[in-house]
Structure formats: C-alpha cells, structure tokens
ZADRENGU-277828 format. One record per residue: residue number from 1; residue in one letter; x, y, z of N, C-alpha, C in turn. Coordinates in pm, 1 decimal. Layout:
BEGIN
PT | NUM | A | X | Y | Z | X | Y | Z | X | Y | Z
...
***
This chain:
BEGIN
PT | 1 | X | 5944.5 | -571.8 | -21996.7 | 6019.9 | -630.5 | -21887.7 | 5977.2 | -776.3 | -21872.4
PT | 2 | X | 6075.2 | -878.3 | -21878.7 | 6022.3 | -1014.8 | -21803.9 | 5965.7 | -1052.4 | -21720.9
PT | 3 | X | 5884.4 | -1120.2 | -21719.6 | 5821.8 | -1151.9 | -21572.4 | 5929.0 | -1207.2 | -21520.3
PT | 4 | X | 5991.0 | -1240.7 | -21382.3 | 6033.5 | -1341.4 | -21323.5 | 6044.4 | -1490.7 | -21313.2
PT | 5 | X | 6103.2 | -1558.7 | -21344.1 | 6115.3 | -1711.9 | -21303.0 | 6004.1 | -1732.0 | -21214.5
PT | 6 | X | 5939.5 | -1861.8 | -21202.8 | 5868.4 | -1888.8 | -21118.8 | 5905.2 | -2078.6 | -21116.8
PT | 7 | X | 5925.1 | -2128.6 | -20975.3 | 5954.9 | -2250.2 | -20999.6 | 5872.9 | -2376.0 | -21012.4
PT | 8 | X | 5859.8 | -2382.9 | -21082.7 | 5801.6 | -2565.4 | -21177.8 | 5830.2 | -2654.7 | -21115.6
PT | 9 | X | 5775.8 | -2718.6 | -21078.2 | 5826.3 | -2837.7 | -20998.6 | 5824.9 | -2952.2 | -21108.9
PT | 10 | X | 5906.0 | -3034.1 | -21085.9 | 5983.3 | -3091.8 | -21247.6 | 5991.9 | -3232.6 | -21196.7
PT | 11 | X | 5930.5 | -3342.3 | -21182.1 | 5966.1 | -3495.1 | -21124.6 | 6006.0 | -3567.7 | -21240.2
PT | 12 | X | 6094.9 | -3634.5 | -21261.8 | 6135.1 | -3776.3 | -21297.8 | 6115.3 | -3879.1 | -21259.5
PT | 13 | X | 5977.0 | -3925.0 | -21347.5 | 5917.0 | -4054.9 | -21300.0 | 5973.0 | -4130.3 | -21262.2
PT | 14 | X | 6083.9 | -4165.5 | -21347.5 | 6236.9 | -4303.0 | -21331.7 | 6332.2 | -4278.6 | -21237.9
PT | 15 | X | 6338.3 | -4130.7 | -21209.7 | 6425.7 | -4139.3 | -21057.8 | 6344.9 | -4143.2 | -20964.1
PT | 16 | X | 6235.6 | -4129.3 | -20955.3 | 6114.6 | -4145.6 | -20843.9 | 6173.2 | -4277.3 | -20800.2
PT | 17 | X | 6102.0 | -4361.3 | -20922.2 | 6082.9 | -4518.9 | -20915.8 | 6216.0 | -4579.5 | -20848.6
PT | 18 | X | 6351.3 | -4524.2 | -20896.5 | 6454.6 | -4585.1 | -20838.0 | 6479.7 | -4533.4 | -20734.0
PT | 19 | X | 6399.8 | -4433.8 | -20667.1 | 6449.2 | -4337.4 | -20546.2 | 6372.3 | -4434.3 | -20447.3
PT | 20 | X | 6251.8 | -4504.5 | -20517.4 | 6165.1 | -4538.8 | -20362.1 | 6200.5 | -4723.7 | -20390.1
PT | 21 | X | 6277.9 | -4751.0 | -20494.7 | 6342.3 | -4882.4 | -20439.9 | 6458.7 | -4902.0 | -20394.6
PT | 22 | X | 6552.8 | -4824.8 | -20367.6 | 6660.1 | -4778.1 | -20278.9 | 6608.0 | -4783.3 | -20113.9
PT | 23 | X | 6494.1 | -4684.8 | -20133.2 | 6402.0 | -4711.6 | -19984.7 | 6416.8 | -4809.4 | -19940.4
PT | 24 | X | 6310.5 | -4892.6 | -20018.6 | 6269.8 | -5029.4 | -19988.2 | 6405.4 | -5124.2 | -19955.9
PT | 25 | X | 6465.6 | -5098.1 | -20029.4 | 6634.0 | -5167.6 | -20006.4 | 6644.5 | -5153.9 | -19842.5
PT | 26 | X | 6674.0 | -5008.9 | -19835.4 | 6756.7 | -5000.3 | -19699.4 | 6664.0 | -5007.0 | -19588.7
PT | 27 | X | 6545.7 | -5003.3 | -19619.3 | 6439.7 | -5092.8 | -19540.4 | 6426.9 | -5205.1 | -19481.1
PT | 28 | X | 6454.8 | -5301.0 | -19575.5 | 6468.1 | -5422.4 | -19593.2 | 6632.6 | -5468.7 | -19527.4
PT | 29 | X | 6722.6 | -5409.9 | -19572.9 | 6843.8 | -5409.9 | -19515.8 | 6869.3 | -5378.0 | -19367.5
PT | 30 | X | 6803.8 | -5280.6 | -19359.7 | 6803.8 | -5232.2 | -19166.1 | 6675.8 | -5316.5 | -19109.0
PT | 31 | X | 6623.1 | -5389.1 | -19195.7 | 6499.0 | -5475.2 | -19086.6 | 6424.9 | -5380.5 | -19038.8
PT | 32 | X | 6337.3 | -5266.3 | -19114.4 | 6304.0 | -5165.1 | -19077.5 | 6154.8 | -5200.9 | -19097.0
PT | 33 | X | 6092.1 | -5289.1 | -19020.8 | 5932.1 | -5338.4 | -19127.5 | 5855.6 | -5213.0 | -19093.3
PT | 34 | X | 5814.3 | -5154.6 | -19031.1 | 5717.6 | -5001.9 | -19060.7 | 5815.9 | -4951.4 | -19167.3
PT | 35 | X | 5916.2 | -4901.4 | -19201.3 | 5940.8 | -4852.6 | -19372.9 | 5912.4 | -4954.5 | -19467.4
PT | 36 | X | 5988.2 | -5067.3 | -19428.6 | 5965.6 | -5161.6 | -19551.4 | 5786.4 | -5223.3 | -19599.1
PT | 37 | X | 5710.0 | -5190.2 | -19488.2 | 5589.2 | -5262.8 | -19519.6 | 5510.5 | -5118.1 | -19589.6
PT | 38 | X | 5564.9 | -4985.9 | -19589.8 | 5504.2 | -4887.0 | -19583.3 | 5540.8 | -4861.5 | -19740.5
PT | 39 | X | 5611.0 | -4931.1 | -19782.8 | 5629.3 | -4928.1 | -19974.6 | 5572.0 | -5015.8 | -20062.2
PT | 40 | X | 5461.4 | -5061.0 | -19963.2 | 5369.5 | -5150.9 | -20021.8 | 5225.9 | -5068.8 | -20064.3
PT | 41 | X | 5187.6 | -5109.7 | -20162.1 | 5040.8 | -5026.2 | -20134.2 | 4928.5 | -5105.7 | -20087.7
PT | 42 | X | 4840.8 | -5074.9 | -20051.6 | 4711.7 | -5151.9 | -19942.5 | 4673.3 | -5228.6 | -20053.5
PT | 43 | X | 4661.4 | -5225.9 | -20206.3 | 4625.8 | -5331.2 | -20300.2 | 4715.6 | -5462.1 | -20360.9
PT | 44 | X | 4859.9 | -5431.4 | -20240.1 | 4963.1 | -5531.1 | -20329.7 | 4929.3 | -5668.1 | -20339.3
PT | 45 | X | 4955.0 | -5726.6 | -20434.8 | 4896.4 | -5873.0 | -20483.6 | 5086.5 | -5963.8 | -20387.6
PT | 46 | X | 4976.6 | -6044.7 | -20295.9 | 5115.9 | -6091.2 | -20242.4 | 5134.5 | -6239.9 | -20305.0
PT | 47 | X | 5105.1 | -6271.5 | -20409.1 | 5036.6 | -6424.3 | -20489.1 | 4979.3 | -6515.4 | -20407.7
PT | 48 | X | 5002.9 | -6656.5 | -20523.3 | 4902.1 | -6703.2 | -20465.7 | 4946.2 | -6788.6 | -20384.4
PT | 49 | X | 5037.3 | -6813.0 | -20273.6 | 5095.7 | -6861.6 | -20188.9 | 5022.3 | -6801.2 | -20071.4
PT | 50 | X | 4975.6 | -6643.8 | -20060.1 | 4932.7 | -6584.0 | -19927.0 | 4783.3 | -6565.0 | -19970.4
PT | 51 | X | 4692.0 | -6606.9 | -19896.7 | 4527.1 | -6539.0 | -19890.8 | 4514.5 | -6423.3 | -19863.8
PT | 52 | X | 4629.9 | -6336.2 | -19811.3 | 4543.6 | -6175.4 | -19786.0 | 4725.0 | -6130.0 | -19753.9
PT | 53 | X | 4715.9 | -5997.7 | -19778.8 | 4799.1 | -5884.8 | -19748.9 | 4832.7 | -5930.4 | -19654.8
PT | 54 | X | 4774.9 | -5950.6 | -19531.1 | 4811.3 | -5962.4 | -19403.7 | 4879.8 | -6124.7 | -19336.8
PT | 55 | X | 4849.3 | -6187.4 | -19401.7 | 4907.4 | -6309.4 | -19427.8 | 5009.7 | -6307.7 | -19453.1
PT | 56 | X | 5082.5 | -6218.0 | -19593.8 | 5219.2 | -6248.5 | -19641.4 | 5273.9 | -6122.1 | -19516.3
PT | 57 | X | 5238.7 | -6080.9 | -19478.0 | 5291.9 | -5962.2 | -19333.7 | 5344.0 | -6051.9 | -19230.5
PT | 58 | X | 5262.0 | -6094.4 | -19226.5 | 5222.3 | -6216.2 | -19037.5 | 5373.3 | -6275.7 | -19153.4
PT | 59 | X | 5391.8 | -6338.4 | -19249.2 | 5487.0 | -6414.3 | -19265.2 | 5646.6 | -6361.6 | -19325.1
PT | 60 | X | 5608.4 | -6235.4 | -19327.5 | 5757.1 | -6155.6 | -19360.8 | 5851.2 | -6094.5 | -19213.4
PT | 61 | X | 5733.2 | -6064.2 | -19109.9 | 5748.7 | -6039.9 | -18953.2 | 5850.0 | -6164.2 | -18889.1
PT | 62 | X | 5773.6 | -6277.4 | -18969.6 | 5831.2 | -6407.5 | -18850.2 | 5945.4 | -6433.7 | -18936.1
PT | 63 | X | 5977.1 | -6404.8 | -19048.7 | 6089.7 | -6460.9 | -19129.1 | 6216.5 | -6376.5 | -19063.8
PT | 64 | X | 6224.1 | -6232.1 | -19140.9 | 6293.1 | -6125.7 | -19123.7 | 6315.4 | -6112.9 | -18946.6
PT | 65 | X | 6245.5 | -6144.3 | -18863.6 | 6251.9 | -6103.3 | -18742.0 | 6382.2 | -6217.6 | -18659.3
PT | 66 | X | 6371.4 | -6311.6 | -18743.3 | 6459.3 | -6452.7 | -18736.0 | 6591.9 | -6400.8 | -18741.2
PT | 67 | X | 6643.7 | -6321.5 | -18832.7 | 6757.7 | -6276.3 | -18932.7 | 6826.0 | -6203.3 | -18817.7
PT | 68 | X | 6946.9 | -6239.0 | -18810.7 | 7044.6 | -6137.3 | -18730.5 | 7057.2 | -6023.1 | -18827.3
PT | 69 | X | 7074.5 | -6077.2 | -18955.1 | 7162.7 | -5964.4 | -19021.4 | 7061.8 | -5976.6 | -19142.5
PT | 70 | X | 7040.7 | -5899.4 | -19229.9 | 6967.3 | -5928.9 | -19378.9 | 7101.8 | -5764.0 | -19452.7
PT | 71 | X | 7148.8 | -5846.2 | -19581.8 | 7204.6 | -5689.6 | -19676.4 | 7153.1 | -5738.3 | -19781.9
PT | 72 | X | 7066.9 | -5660.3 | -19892.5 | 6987.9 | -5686.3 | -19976.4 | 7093.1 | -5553.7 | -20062.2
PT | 73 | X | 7134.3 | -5571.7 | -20191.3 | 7186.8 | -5499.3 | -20319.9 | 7128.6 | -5531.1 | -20422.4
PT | 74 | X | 7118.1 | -5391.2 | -20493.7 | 7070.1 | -5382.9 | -20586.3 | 7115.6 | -5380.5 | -20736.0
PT | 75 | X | 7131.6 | -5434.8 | -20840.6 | 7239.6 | -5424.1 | -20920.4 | 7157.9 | -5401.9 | -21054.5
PT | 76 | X | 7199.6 | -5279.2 | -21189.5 | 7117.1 | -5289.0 | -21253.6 | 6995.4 | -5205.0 | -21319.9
PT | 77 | X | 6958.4 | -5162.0 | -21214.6 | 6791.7 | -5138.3 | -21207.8 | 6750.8 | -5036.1 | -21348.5
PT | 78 | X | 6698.3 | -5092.1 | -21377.4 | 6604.5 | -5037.4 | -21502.3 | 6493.9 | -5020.3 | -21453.3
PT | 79 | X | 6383.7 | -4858.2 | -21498.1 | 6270.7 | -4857.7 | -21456.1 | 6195.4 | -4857.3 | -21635.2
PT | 80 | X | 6109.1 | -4866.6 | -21617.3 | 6029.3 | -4889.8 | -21744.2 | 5844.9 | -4845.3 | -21698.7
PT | 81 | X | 5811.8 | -4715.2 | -21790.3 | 5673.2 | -4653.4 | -21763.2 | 5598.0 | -4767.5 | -21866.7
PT | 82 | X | 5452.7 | -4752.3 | -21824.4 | 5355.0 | -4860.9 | -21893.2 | 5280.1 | -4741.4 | -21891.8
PT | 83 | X | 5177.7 | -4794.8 | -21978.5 | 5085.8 | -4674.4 | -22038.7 | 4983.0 | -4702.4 | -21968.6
PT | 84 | X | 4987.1 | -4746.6 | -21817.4 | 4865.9 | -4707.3 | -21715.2 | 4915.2 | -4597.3 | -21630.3
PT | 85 | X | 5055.6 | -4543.6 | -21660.4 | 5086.1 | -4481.8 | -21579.4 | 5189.7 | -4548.2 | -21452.8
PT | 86 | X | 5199.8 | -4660.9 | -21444.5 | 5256.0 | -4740.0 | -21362.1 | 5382.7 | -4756.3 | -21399.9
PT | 87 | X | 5493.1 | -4782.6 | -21352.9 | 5623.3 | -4855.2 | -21338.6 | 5714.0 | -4938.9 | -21318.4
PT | 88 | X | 5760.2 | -5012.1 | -21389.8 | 5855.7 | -5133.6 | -21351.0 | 5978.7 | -5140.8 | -21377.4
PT | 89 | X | 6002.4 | -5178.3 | -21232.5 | 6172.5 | -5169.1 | -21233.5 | 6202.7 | -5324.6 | -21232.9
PT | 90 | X | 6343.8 | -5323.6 | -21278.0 | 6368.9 | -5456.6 | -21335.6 | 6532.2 | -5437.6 | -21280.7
PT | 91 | X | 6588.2 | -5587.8 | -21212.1 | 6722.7 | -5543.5 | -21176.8 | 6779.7 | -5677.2 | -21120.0
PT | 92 | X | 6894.2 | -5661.4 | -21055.0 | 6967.2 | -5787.5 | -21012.5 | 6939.9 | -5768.9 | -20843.8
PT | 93 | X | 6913.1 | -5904.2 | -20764.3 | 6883.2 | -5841.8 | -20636.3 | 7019.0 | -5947.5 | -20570.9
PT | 94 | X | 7111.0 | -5944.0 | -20462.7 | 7187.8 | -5992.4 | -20414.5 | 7130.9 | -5971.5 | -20291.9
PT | 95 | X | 7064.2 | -6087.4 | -20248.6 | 7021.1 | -6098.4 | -20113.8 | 7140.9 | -6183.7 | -19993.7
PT | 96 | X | 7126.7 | -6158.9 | -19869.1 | 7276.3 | -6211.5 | -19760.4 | 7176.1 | -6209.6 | -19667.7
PT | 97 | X | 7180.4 | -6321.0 | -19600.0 | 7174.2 | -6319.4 | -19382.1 | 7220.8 | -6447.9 | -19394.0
PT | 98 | X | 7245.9 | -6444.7 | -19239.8 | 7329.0 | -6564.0 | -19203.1 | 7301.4 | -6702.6 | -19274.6
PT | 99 | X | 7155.7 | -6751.2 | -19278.6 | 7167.1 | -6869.4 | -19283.7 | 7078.0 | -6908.4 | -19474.4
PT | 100 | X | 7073.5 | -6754.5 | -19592.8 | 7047.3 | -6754.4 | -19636.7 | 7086.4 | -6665.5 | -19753.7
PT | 101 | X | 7113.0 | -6721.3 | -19892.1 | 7197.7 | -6634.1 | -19964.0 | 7140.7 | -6610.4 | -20126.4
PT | 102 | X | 7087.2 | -6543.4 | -20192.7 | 7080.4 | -6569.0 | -20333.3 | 7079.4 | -6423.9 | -20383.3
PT | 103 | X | 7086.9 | -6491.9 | -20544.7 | 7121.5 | -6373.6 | -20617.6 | 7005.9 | -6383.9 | -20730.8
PT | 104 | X | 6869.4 | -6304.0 | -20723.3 | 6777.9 | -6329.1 | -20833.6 | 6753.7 | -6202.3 | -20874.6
PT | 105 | X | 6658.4 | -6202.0 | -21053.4 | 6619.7 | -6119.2 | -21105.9 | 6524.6 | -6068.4 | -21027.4
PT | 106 | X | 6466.8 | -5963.2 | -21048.9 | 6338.2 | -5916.4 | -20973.8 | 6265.0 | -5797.3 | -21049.8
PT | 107 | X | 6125.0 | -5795.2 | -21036.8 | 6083.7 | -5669.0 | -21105.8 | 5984.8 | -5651.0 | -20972.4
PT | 108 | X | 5968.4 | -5522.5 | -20987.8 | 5864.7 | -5444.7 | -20913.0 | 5759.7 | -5323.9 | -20942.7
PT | 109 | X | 5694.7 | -5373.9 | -20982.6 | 5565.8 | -5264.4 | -21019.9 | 5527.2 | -5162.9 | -20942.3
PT | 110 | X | 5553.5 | -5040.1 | -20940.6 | 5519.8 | -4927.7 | -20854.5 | 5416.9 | -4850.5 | -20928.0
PT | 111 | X | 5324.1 | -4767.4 | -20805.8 | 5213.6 | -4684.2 | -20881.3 | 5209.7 | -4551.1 | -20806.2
PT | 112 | X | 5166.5 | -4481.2 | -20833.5 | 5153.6 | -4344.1 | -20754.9 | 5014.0 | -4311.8 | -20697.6
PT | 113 | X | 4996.0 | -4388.3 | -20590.5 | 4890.5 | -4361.0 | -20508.2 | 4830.1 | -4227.3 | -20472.2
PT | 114 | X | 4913.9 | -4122.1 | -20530.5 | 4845.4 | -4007.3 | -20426.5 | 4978.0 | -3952.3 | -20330.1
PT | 115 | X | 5006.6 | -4080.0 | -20263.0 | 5136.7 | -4004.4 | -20192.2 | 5264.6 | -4036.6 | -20203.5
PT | 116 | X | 5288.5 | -4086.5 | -20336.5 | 5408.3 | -4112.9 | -20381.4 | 5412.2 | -4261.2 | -20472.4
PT | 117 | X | 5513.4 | -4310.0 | -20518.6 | 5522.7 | -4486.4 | -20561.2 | 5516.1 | -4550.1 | -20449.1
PT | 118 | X | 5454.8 | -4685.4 | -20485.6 | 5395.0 | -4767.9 | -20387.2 | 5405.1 | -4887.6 | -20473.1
PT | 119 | X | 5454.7 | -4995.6 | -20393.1 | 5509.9 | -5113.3 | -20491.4 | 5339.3 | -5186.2 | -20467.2
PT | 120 | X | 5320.1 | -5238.4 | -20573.9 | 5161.2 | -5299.8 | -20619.6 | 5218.2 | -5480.2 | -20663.0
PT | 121 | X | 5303.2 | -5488.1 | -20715.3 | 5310.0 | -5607.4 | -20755.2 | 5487.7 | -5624.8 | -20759.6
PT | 122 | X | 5552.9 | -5773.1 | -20713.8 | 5672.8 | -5797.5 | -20671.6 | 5707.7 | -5943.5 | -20767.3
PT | 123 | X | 5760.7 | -5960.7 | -20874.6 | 5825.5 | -6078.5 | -20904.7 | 5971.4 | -6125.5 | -20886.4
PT | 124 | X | 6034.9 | -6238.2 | -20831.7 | 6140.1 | -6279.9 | -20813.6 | 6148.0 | -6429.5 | -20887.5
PT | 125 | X | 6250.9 | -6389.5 | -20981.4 | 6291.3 | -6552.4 | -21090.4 | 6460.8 | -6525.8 | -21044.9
***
C-alpha cells in the first residue's frame, strides 16, 4: 500500500524575490514607510552619500513625506541567484509625484535573513 502524500513545501527563490519587490513597490507607492523601510535589512549599505542606515531614513521620511502622491512601476524584472545565495533583481523603474518624474534601471540585491528577502543593497543608473 502507498504511503500517503505528505506536503513539501516547495519555494521559488525568483518568485520570492519578485514577490517581495512588488511589496516594496506598493510600499513605496502608498507612502507606506513602516512596510517600505521594513524590506530593508538592518545591514543595507545606503552608499556613500548617507553615514548610517538611519541617516538615509531621517532622509527618505523628509523626502517621501513631502510627496502628495508617489506611483512607482515596475517594468521587466529579472531576478538572478548568485552563489552566496543572494539575489538580484534587475528591471525598469518608472517613478511619478507631482513635482518629480523619471524612468531608471535599477537592481536590488535581496537576502534571506531568516524571515524572508530583505533588500541589502539598491542601485539606480
């Protein structure tokens, strides 16, 4: 007799990765900073423009908080595994608020902390 099915829990790294930058999207889109700051991980490198995590915070608060409106789209997105285990997504970003508009490449390095992807490192060209 067969044993029974038993269920496997089965993740897709690459829909992970695009599942928790969708997040971050509509995060970012609803001006949601406890979600949007919460897809950061406590090690994210904010360059070298900010001295500390909390710096580029104090300066994403006063920016975003300005914004009547922010719609951030995503166009694109490719995720790509690295052999630390880490992830990068790569994509078209169409950023909108009132008094500010562009359309850049972007990659985002996500890692799996323990309690899910957690963006570690952010480039915009």
């Amino acid at each position: 007799m067969a044993s029974a099915p038993h269920d496997i829990e089965t993740t897709d790294p690459a829909r992970q990765a695009l599942d928790t930058v969708e997040s971050w999207r509509k995060a970012w889109s609803g001006k949601d900073m406890d979600a949007y700051f919460s897809a950061y991980a406590a090690d994210f490198d904010p360059g070298d423009k900010y001295p500390s995590l909390a710096a580029w915070q104090d300066y994403k608060r006063k920016v975003l908080g300005k914004k009547a409106r922010i719609e951030v789209k995503i166009e694109n997105a490719k995720p790509y595994a690295l052999p630390d285990g880490s992830i990068k997504v790569f994509f078209l970003q169409h950023y909108r608020s009132g008094a500010y508009n562009s359309d850049d490449m972007k990659m985002l390095r996500l890692r799996n902390n323990g309690d899910g992807l957690m963006i570690v490192q952010e480039v915009t060209n």
